[in-house]
C-alpha positions in Angstrom: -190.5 20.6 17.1 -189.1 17.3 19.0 -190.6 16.6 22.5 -188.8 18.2 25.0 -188.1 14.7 27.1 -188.1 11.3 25.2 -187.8 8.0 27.0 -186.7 4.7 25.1 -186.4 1.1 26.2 -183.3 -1.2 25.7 -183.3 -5.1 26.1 -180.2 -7.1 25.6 -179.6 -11.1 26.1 -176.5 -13.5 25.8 -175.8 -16.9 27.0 -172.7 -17.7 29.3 -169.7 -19.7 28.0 -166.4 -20.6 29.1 -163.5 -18.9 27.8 -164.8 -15.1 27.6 -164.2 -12.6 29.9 -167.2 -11.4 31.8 -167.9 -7.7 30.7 -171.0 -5.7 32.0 -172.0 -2.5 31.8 -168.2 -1.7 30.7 -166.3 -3.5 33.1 -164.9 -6.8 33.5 -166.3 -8.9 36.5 -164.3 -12.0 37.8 -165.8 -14.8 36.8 -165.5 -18.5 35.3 -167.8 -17.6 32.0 -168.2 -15.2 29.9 -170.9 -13.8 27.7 -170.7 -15.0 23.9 -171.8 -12.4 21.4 -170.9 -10.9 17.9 -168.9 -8.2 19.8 -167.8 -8.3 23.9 -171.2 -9.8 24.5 -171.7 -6.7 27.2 -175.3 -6.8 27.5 -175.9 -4.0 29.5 -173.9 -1.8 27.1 -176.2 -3.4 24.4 -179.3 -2.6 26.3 -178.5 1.0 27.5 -177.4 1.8 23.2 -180.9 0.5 22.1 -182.9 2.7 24.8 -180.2 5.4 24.0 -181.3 4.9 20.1 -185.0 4.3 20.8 -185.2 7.3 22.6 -183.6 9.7 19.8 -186.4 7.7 17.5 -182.8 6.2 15.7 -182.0 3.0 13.9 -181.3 0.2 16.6 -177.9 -1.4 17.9 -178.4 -4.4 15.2 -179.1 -1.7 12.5 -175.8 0.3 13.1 -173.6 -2.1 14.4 -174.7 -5.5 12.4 -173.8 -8.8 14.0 -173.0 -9.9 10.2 -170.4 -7.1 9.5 -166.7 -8.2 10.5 -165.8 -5.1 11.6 -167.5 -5.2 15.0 -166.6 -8.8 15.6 -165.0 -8.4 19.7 -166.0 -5.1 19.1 -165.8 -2.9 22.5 -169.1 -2.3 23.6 -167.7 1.2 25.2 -167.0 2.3 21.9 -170.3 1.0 20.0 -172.0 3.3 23.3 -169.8 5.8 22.7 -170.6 5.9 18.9 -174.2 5.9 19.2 -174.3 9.0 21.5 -172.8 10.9 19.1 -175.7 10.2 16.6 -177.9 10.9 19.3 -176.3 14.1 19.9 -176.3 14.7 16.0 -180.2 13.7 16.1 -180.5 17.1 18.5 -180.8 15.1 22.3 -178.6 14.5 25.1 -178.4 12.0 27.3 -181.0 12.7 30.7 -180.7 9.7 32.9 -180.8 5.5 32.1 -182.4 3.2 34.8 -181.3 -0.8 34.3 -182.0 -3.8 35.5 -179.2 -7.1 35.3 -181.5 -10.5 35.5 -178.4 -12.9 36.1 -178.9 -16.4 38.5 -174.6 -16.1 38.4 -172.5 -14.7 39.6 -173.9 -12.4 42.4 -173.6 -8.5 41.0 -174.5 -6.7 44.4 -170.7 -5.2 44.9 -170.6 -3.9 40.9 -173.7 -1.9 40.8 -171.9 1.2 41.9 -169.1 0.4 39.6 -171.4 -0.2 36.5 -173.5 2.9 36.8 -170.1 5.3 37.4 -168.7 3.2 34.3 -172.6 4.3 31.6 -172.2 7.5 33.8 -169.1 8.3 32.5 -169.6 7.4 28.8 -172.9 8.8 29.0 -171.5 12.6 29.9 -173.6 12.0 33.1 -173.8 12.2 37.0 -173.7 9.2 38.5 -176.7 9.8 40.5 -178.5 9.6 36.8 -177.6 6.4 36.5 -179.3 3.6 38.0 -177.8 -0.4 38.1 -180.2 -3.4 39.8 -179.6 -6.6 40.0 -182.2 -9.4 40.1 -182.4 -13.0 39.4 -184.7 -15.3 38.2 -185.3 -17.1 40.9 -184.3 -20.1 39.8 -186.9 -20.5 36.7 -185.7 -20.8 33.2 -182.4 -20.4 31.7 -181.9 -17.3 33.3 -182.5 -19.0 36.3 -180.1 -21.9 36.0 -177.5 -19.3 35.2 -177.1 -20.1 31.2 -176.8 -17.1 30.3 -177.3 -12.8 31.3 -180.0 -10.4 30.2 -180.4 -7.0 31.0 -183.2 -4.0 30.2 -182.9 -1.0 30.2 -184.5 2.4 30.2 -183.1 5.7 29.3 -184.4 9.5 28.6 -182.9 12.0 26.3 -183.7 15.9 26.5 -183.8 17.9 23.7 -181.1 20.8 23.1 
């Protein structure tokens, strides 16, 4: 029989460019640059799917979802979520609680925190007060630090049913 309470870990990293739209955590944050990716370059999504996944002891995001198949090129990163609970529903869990961290220099994400964990909350089938969002930088070091690009991690538990 499956562990009662499973715990999985999600990490997720694109570099900023101009000309996208800024999406995190599923929703759009005003700013000059935008994360590049395969799909809507939404990193937290990314990161909360893969602990989502890990947790269930599933395939990972690249593994359903593959950068290389045309299909999920600007894909929604709500919907890729959104699709990957189901299999971890079909797998015999449900969604507990996800804790995440954003490391991002740019822009400052103090005012969408709220906003980001209501918006996993709500795809998750969760409370918000299960849902966790930080922000940190990087103090400056790296390319993190010097705001080239966005990376989140992300840790999430599943129950079994």
């Amino acid at each position: 029989m499956p562990e009662a309470m499973r715990i999985g870990i999600g990490y997720d990293i694109h570099r900023l460019v101009d000309g996208r739209p800024l999406l995190l955590g599923g929703i759009q944050i005003d700013y000059d640059r935008g994360l590049l990716g395969h799909s809507d370059g939404d990193v937290v999504l990314h990161a909360v799917t893969d602990a989502m996944l890990g947790a269930a002891g599933l395939p990972d995001i690249g593994d359903l979802f593959p950068d290389t198949d045309p299909a999920y090129e600007g894909a929604d990163s709500r919907v890729l979520l959104t699709e990957a609970v189901v299999k971890v529903r079909q797998a015999g869990f449900v969604p507990n609680n996800v804790d995440v961290i954003v490391h991002a220099e740019k822009p400052k994400l103090t005012e969408h925190k709220k906003l980001m964990a209501a918006s996993i909350a709500a795809l998750l089938g969760l409370e918000e007060s299960a849902v966790c969002v930080k922000a940190k930088t990087n103090e400056g070091l790296g390319p993190l630090g010097h705001a080239q690009g966005i990376a989140c991690s992300a840790v999430a538990s599943v129950r079994h049913v």
